[in-house]
C-alpha atoms as one frame of an Amber mdcrd trajectory, in Angstrom:
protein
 -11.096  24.507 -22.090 -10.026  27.845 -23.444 -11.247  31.206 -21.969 -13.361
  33.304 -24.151 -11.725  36.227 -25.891 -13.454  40.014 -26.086 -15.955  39.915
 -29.011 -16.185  36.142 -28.946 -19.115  34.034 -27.638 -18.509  32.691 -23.996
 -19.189  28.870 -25.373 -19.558  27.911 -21.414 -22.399  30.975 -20.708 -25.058
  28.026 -21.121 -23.224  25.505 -18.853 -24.732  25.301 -15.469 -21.927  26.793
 -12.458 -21.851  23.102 -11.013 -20.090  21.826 -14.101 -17.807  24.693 -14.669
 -17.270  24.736 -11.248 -16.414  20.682 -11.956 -14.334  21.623 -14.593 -12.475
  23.890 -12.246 -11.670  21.786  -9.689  -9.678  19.951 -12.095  -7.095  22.714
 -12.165  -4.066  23.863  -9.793  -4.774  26.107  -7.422  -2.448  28.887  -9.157
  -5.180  28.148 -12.224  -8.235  28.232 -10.094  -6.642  32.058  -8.971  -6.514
  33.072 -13.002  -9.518  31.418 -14.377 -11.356  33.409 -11.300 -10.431  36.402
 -13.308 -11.248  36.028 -16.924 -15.008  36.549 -17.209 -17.997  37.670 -14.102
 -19.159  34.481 -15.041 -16.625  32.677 -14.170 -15.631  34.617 -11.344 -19.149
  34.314  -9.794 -18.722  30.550 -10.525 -15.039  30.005  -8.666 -16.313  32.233
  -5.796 -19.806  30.399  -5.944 -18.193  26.852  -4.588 -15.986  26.889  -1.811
 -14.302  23.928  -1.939 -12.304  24.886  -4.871 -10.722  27.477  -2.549 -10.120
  23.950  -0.161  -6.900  22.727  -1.530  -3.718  25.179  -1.168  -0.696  24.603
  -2.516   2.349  27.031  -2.540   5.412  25.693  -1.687   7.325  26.846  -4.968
   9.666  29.726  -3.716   7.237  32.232  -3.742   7.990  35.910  -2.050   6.675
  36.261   0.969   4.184  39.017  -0.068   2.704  36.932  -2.879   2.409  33.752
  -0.704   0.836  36.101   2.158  -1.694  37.639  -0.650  -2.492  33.709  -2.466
  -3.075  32.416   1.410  -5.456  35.001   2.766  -7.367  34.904  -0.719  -7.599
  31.474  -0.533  -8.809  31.337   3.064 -11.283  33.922   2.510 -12.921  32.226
  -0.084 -12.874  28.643   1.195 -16.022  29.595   3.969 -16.291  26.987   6.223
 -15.446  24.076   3.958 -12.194  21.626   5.257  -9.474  23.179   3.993  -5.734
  21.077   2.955  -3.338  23.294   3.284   0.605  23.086   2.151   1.836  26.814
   2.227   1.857  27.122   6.610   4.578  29.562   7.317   5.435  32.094   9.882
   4.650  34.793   7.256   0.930  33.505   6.824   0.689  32.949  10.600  -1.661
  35.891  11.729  -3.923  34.402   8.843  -3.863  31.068   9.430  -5.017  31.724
  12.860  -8.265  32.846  11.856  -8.885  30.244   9.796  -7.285  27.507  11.599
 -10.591  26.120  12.774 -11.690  24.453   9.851  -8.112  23.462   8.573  -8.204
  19.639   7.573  -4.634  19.363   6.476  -1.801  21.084   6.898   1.983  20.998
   6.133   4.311  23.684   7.866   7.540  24.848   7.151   7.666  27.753  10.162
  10.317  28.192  12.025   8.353  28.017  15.383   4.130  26.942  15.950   2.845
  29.729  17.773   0.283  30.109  15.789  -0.947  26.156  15.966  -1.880  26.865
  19.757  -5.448  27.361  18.908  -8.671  24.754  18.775  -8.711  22.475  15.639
 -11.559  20.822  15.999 -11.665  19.664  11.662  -7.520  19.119  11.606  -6.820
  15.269  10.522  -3.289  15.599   9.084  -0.588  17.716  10.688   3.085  17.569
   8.464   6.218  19.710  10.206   8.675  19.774   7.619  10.973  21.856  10.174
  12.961  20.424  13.330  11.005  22.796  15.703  10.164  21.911  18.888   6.324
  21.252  19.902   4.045  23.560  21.940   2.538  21.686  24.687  -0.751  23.552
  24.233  -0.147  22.868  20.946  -3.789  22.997  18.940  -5.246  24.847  22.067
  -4.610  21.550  24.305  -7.561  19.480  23.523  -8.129  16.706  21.987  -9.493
  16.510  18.562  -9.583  14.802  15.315  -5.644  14.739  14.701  -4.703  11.167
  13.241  -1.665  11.513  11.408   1.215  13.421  12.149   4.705  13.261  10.055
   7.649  15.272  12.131  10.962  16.368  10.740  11.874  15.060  13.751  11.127
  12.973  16.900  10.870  15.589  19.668   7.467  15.619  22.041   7.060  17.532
  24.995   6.057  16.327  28.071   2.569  16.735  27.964   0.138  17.521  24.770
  -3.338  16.801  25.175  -4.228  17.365  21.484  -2.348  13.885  20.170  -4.391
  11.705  22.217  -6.143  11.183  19.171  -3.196  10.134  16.637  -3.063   6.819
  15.197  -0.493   7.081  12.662   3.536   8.949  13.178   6.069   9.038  10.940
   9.594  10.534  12.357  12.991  10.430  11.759  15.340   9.649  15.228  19.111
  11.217  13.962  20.157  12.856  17.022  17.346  11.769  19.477  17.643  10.417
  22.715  15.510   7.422  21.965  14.330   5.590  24.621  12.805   8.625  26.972
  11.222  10.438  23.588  10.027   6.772  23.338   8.374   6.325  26.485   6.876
  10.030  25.790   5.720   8.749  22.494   3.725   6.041  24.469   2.041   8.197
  26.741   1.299  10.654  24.386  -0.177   8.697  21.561  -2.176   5.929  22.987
  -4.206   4.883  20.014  -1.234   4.653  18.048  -1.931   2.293  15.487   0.989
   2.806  12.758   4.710   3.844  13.618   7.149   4.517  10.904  10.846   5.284
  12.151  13.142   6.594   9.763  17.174   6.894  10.358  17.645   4.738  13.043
  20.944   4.882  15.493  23.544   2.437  16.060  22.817   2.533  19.396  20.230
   0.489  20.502  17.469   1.227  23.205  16.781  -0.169  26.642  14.490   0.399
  29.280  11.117   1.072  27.434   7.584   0.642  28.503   5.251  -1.558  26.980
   4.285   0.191  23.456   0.244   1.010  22.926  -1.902  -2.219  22.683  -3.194
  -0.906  19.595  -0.191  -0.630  17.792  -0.267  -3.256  14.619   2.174  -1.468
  11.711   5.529  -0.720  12.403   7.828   0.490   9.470  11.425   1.249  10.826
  14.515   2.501   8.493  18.348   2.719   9.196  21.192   3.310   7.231  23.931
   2.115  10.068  25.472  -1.308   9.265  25.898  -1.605  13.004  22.219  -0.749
  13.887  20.960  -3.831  16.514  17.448  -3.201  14.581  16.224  -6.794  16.789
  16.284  -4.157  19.883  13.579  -1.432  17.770  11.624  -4.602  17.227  11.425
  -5.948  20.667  10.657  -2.012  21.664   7.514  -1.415  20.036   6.334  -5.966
  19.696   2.529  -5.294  20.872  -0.106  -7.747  21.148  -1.634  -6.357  18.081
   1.875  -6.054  15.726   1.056  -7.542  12.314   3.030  -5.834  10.136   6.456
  -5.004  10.152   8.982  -3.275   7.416  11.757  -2.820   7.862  15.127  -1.418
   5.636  18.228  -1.831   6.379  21.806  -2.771   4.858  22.730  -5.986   4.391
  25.553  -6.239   7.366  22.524  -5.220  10.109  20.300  -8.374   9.738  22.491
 -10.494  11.964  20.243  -9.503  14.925  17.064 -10.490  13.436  17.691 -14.302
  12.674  16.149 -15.016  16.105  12.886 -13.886  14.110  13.713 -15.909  10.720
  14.394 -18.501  12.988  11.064 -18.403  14.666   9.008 -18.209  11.193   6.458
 -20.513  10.276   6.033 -18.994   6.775   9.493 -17.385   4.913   9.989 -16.300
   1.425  13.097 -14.962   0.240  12.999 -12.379  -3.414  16.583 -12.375  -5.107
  17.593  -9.263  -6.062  19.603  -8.393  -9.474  19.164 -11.415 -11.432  22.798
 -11.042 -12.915  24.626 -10.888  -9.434  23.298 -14.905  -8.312  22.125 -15.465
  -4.866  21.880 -11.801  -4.111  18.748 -11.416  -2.089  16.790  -8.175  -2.188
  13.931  -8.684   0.618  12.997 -11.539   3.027   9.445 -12.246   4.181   8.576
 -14.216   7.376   5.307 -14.930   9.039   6.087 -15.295  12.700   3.796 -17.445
  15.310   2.497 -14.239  16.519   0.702 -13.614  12.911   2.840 -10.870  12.265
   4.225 -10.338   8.922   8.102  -9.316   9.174   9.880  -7.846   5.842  13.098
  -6.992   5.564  14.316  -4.858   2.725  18.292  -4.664   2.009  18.973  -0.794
   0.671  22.606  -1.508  -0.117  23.528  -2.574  -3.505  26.425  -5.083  -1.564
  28.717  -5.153  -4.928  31.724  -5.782  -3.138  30.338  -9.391  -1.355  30.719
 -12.658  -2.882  27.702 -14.106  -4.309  26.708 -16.512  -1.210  27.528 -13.905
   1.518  23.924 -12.166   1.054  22.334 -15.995   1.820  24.734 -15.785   5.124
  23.616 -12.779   6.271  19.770 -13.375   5.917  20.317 -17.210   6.879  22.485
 -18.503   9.424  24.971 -21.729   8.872  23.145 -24.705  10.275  19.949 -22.784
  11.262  16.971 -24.669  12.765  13.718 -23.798  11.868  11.346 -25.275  13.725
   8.119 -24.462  13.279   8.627 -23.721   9.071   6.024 -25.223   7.367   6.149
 -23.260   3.435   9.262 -21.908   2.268   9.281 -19.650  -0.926  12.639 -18.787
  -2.690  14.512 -18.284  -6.288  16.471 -21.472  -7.669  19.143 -18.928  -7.422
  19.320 -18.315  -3.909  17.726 -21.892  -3.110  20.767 -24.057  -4.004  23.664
 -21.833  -2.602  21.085 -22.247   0.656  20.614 -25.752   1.098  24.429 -25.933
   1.160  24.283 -24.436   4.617  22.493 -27.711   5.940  19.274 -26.176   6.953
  16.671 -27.964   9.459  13.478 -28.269   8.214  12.096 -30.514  10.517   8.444
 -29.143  10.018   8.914 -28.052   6.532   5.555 -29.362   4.239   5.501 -27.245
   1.080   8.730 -25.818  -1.040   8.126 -23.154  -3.698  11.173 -22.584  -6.064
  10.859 -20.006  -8.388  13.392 -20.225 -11.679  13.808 -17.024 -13.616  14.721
 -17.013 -17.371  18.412 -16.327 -17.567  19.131 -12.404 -18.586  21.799 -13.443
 -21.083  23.425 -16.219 -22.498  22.877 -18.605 -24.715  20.612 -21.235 -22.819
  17.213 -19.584 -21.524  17.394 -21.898 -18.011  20.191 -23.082 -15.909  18.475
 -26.786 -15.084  21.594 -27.977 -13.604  20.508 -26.014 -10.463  18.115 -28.451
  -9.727  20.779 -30.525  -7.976  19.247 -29.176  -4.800  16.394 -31.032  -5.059
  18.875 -34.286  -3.829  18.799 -32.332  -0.509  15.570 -33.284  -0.023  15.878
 -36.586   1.090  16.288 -34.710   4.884  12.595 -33.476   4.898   9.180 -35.095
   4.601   8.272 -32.252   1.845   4.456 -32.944   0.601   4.701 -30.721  -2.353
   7.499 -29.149  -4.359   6.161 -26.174  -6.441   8.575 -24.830  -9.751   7.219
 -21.738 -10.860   8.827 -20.754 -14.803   8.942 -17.508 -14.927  10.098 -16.257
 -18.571  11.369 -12.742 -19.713  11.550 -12.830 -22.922   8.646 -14.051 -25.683
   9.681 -17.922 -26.437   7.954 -20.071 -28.950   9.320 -22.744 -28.015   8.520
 -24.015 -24.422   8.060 -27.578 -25.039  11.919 -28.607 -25.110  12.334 -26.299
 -21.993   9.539 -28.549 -20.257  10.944 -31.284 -21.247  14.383 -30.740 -20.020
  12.907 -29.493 -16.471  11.074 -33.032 -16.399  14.546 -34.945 -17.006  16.780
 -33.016 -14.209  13.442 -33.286 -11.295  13.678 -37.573 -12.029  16.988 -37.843
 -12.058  17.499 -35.721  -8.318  14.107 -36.589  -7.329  15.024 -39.935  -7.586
  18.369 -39.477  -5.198  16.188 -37.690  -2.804  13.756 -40.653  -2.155  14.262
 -42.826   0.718  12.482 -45.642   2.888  12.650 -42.958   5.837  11.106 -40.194
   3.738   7.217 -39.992   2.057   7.428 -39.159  -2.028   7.308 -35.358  -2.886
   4.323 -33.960  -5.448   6.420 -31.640  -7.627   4.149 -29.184  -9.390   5.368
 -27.074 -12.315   3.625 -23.992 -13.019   4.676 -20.507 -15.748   3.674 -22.936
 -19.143   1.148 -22.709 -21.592  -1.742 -24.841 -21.161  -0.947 -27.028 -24.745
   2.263 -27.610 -22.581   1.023 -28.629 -19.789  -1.546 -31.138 -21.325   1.797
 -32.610 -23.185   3.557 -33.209 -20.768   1.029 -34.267 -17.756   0.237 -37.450
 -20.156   3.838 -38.483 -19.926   5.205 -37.737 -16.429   3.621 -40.895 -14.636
   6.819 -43.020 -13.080   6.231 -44.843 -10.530   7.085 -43.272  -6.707   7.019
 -39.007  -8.355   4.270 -37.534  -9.122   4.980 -34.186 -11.634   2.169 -32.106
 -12.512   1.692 -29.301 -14.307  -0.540 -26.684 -13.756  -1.096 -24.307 -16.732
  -2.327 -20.538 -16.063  -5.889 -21.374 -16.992  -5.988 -23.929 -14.116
């Protein structure tokens, strides 16, 4: 939309305010300020609507008289309407204080919150992008709607009525004495729903209380190879904990095969394709019904290729309760060498990747694993083909997957052990129709399901 020139026609003088004022809205807040001046039209339009005065942004190195002049303009214009605000500084304090009653959102970058000590009532979102510490009559001392609050870093007071209310805190812990600011945390925040931890010490913590009952999302984040993340887990492991994230380097997970151990779903995602068996995250579904992921942040060059399967998986682990197991052909035959127990273990999902390079789009040969089976009472054996590249012909690469799962399926039958299903899935359905008419021997049943299915 251009802005009418002197002598031209105003093209918009016919449109009615609420769609110019539409058209506005689309605009940054910088844009709002100019179009406000180009015509009384459009001035009396901008100043008409107040929620186009509602969203403030002006963190972009602005002098401190310009953001002063941008904020109180703003304010003064917004009315009463919920106002998100990203431009909360000491220099706009003694403005932000009369206005800080129907503030909805707010990021500050002070360097103290003397003017936050003041009723709230509309504020849902409170980011502190400085390590300052907190008021304990922060927001006047009441309790209001305050749900999420972000903190450059985790430091509470003793007492502060107004986060009753919050249900979601993200924090970083460099430098914190955990386990007291902890405890605080718990106190303060008892409808805490989602906790997200960020730069997590070596050091692990001891002598917590019980974490809010209503706490179900926990993302934590460390960049210490020596971090005992099992203890952060244990910390904040609620009745309610269903999801939990967590990234960390490759050398931490040690402390968390207790929890693999324990899983009754796990799925393991490989990483690079061109560095085999390196995995990149590890899913588990624990007894509880909690979801644990784990999400390696180190690129782990320097490691030999079956040193990332160590780490996640344990030599001669026991799984007892594992009933679906999900991994890359990749990862899934360096595995198996470690002698598993599956004793529980009813559906395997192996997912082969097209090869990145080379000159044969598959390596089949990996399929050896599937000897190893002769240990479990597997019901079903799923092969997802996953290709990378456009390929005409998928036929012969059926085909070839159909020879190597007879010939180890065959070693991995026994009088002690019930015949696997093997389903194939990732091939067209003319494929599938193929080769389902031919893969009938006697004591393995292959069947391929196409995407249409």
């Amino acid at each position: 939309m251009s802005s009418p020139t002197r002598g031209s026609k105003d093209l918009t003088a016919d449109m009615p305010p609420e769609v110019l004022a539409h058209v506005f809205g689309w605009l940054h807040f910088l844009d709002r300020v100019r179009v406000a001046c180009v015509s009384r039209y459009w001035r009396s339009t901008a100043l008409q609507f107040p929620a186009l005065w509602a969203d403030i942004r002006l963190l972009d190195g602005r002098r401190k008289q310009s953001l002063v002049h941008l904020t109180h303009l703003a304010l003064s214009r917004s009315g009463r309407h919920p106002v998100d605000l990203e431009c909360g500084t000491e220099f706009t304090a003694h403005i932000l204080r009369e206005h800080l009653d129907h503030i909805r959102t707010l990021l500050w970058v002070g360097l103290n919150m003397d003017c936050l000590t003041s009723p709230a009532p509309m504020l849902e979102v409170f980011r502190c992008a400085t390590s300052i510490p907190f008021p304990p009559n922060f927001l006047g001392g009441q309790v209001g709607v305050l749900r999420t609050l972000e903190l450059r870093i985790l430091d509470l007071p003793p007492a502060c009525p107004a986060l009753a209310s919050v249900t979601s805190l993200r924090t970083e812990t460099e430098n914190v004495d955990l386990a007291p600011m902890v405890n605080r945390l718990w106190k303060l925040c008892p409808l805490l729903e989602t906790l997200h931890l960020r730069d997590l010490p070596a050091v692990g913590v001891s002598d917590t209380d019980p974490p809010p009952v209503s706490l179900a999302r926990l993302r934590l984040r460390t960049s210490s190879p020596d971090c005992n993340v099992c203890q952060f887990v244990d910390m904040c492991m609620s009745p309610s904990l269903k999801e939990v994230r967590i990234e960390l380097q490759m050398q931490a997970t040690l402390s968390l095969s207790s929890y693999m151990r324990s899983a009754l779903e796990l799925s393991i995602e490989q990483g690079d394709p061109r560095r085999e068996g390196f995995v990149k995250s590890s899913t588990a579904l624990l007894p509880n019904g909690c979801t644990m992921q784990l999400f390696f942040t180190d690129s782990d060059e320097g490691h030999r290729s079956d040193l990332s399967v160590e780490k996640v998986l344990e030599e001669g682990s026991t799984f007892p309760g594992l009933h679906t197991l999900t991994m890359p052909l990749l990862i899934f035959h360096l595995f198996i060498r470690k002698r598993p127990h599956f004793p529980a273990l009813e559906h395997l999902r192996i997912i082969v990747q097209q090869e990145p390079s080379g000159a044969n789009r598959f390596d089949w040969t990996r399929i050896y694993c599937l000897a190893f089976l002769r240990h479990y009472a597997v019901a079903t054996v799923t092969i997802d083909v996953r290709y990378l590249t456009p390929v005409e012909d998928k036929l012969s690469d059926a085909r070839t997957l159909v020879t190597h799962i007879l010939q180890h399926a065959k070693s991995a039958s026994s009088d002690a052990m019930p015949d696997s299903r093997y389903v194939v899935r990732g091939f067209p359905p003319e494929v599938a129709r193929a080769l389902n008419d031919r893969c009938c021997e006697p004591g393995h049943r292959i069947t391929f399901e196409s995407a249409e299915q």
